[in-house]
C-alpha positions in Angstrom: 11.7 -24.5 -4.1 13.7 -24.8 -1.3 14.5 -21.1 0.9 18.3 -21.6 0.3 17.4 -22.1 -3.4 14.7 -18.9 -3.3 18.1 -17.2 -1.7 21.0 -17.9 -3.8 18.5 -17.0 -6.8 17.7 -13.6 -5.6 21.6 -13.2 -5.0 21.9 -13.8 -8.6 19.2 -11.1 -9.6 20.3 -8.7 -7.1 24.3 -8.6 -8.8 22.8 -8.8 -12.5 20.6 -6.0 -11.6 23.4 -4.1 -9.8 25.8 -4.6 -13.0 23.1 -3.4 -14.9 23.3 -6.8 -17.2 19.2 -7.2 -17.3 17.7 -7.2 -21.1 14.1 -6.4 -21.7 13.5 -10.2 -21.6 15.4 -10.9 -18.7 13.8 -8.0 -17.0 10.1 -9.6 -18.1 11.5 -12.8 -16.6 12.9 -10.9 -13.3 8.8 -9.8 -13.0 7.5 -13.2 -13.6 10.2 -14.7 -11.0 8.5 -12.1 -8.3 5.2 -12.7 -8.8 5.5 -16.6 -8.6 5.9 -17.3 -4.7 5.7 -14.3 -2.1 8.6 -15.6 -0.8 10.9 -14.9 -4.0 9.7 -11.4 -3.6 9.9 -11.4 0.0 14.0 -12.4 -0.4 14.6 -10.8 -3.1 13.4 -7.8 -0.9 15.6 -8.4 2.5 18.9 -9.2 0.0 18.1 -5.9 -1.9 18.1 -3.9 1.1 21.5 -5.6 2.9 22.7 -4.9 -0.6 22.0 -1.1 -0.3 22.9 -1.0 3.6 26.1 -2.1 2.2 26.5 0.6 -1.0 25.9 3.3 1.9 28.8 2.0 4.0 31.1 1.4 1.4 30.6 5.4 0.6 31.6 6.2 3.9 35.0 3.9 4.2 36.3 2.9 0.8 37.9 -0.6 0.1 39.5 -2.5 -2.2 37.7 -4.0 -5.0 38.2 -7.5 -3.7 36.9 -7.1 -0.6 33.7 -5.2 -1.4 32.8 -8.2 -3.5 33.1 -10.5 -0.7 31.6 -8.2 1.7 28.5 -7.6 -0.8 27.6 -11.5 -1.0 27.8 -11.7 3.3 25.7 -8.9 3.4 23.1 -10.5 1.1 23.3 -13.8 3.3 22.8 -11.1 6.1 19.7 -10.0 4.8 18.4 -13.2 3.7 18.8 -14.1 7.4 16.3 -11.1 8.8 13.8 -11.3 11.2 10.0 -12.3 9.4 9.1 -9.0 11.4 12.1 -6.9 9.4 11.0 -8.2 6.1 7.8 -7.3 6.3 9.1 -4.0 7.1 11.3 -3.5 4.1 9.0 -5.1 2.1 6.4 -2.8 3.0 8.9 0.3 2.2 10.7 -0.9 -1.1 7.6 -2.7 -2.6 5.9 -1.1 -5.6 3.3 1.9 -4.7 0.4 0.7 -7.2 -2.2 3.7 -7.4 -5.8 3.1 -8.6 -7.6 4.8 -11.4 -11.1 3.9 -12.4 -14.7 5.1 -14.2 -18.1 4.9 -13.7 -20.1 3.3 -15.9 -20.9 6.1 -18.5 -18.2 8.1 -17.8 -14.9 9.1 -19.9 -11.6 9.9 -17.5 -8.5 12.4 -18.8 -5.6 11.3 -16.4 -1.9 12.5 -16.3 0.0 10.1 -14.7 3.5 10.3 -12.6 5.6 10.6 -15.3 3.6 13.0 -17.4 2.0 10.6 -19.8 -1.5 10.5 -20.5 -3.9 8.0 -19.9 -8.0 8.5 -21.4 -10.2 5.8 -19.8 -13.6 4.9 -21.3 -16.5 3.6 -19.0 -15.7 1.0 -16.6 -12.7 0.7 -16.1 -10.1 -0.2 -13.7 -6.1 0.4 -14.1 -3.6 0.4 -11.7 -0.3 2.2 -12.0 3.2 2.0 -10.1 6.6 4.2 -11.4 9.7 3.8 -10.3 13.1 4.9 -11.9 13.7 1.5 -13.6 10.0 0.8 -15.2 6.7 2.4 -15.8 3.8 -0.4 -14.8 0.2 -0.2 -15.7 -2.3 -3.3 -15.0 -5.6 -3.1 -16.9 -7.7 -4.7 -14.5 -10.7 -4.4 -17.0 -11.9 -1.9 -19.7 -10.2 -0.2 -22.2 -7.7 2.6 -22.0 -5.4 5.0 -24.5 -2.4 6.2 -23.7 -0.1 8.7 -24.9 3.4 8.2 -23.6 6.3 10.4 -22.6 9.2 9.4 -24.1 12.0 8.4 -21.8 13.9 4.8 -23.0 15.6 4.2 -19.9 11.8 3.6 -18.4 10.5 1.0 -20.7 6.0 1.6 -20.2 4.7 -1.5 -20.0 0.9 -2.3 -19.6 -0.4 -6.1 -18.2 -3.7 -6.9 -19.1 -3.8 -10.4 -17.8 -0.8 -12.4 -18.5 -0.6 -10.1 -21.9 1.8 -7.7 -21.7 2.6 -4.3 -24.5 5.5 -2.5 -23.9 6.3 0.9 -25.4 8.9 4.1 -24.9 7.4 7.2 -26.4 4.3 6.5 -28.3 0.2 6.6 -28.9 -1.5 3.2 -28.1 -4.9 1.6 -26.9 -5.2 -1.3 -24.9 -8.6 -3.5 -24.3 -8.8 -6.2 -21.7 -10.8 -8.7 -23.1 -11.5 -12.6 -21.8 -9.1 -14.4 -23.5 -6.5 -11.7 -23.1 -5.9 -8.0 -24.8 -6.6 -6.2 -28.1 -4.0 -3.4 -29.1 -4.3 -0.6 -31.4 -1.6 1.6 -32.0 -2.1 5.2 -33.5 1.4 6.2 -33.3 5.0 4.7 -32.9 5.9 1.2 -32.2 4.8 -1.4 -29.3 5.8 -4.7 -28.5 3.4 -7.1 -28.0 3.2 -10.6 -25.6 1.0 -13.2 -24.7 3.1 -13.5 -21.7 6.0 -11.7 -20.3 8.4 -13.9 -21.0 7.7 -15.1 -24.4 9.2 -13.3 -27.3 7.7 -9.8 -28.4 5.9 -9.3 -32.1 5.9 -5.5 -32.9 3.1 -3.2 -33.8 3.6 -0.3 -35.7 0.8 3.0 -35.9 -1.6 1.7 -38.1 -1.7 -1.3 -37.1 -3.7 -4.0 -34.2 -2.8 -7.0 -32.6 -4.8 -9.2 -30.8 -3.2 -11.3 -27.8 -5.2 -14.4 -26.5 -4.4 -18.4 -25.8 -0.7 -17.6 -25.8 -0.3 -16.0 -29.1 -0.2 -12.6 -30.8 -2.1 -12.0 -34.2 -1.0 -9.0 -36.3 -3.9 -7.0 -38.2 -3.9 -3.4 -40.3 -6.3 -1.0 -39.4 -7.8 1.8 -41.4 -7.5 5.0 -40.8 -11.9 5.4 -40.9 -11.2 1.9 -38.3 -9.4 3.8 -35.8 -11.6 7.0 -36.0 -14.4 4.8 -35.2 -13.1 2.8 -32.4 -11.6 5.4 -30.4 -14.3 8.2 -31.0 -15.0 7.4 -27.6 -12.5 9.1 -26.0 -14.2 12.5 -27.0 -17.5 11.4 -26.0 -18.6 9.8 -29.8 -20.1 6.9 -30.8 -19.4 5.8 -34.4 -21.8 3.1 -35.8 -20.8 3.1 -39.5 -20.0 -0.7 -39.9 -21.0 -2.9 -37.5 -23.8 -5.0 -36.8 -26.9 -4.0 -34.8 -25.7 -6.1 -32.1 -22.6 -3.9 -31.5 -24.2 -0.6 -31.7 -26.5 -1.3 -29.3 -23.3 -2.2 -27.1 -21.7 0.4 -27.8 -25.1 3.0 -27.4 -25.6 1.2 -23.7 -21.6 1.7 -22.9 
């Protein structure tokens, strides 16, 4: 794509965003747009930050509707304009702050993250988080993690494993990066579930599994003797009633 292209697209994202008019799915397709080309993000970045320079000014000296609007898009074409030096400046400052979280192998992890949810890791695992006011981000690099999450529905929590996404408000979930994708259980509320962020979300209710791989979600019931057994490990248990040989000595060496 061509860099005036790349601009007047992140001008459109930056007034959608500042109206407020962004759905769930065009939020998910907002993500996907920034994480195509480092210079989407990059623009998108510099026209955000003419955009508030602007916001800050107009606080100071007030003006007429009509002029704000045309003031706002030369301040965008302004920022699009910026040094390579500036931009990696702002971007520095007003890109995500990702912190990492991991286990050893053997080891069980209680964390409480930013916003007061809680996140249990099991062994192995890697997961990287990043607040903000807007969204609640968590990338499951590998392993498996529960969470239990603070409600709060202007801050959708939404965890990546892969190119699989579950989203959530205020609810009790586990998430497993696997291969081919992600296997969900959810022990209380609702999540929605994607094999991609942009493609439409299923729903999981407590009780209930999903697992997300080659670009579809399937949709399972668990018992309750199911979940027990597959998260006893977040108190330090192994249950074997069930399964094969095979898995118990997987999950023994785990």
């Amino acid at each position: 794509m061509h860099a005036v292209d790349i601009a007047g697209r992140a001008e459109g994202w930056i007034i959608r965003v500042d109206k407020g008019e962004l759905s769930d799915e065009e939020r998910a397709e907002l993500d996907a747009w920034l994480d195509a080309d480092p210079r989407h993000r990059g623009t998108y970045v510099r026209a955000a930050a003419a955009w508030n320079l602007l916001d800050r000014a107009r606080a100071l000296s007030p003006q007429q509707p009509e002029t704000r609007r045309v003031d706002r898009r030369w301040a965008i074409a302004v920022g699009v304009a910026a040094s390579v030096c500036v931009a990696a400046g702002l971007t520095f400052m007003l890109a995500p702050h990702w912190t990492d979280y991991t286990t050893r192998h053997g080891e069980i992890r209680r964390v409480r993250l930013d916003d007061g949810s809680i996140a249990v890791l099991d062994s192995d695992v890697l997961m990287k988080t990043a607040m903000s006011r807007g969204r609640r981000r968590i990338r499951l690099v590998r392993g498996v993690a529960w969470f239990e999450v603070v409600h709060d529905r202007s801050r959708p929590f939404v965890v990546q494993a892969g190119e699989s996404q579950v989203r959530a408000v205020g609810t009790a979930f586990s998430v497993r990066r696997t291969v081919a994708g992600a296997e969900v259980m959810v022990t209380e509320g609702v999540v929605e579930a994607r094999p991609a962020p942009t493609a439409p979300p299923l729903s999981v209710a407590a009780g209930g599994g999903a697992i997300i791989e080659n670009g579809r979600v399937g949709l399972k019931r668990i018992s309750a003797e199911e979940i027990d057994r597959e998260l006893a490990w977040r108190d330090g248990r192994i249950a074997l009633n069930g399964v094969s040989l095979r898995e118990a000595v997987a999950r023994f060496n785990q």
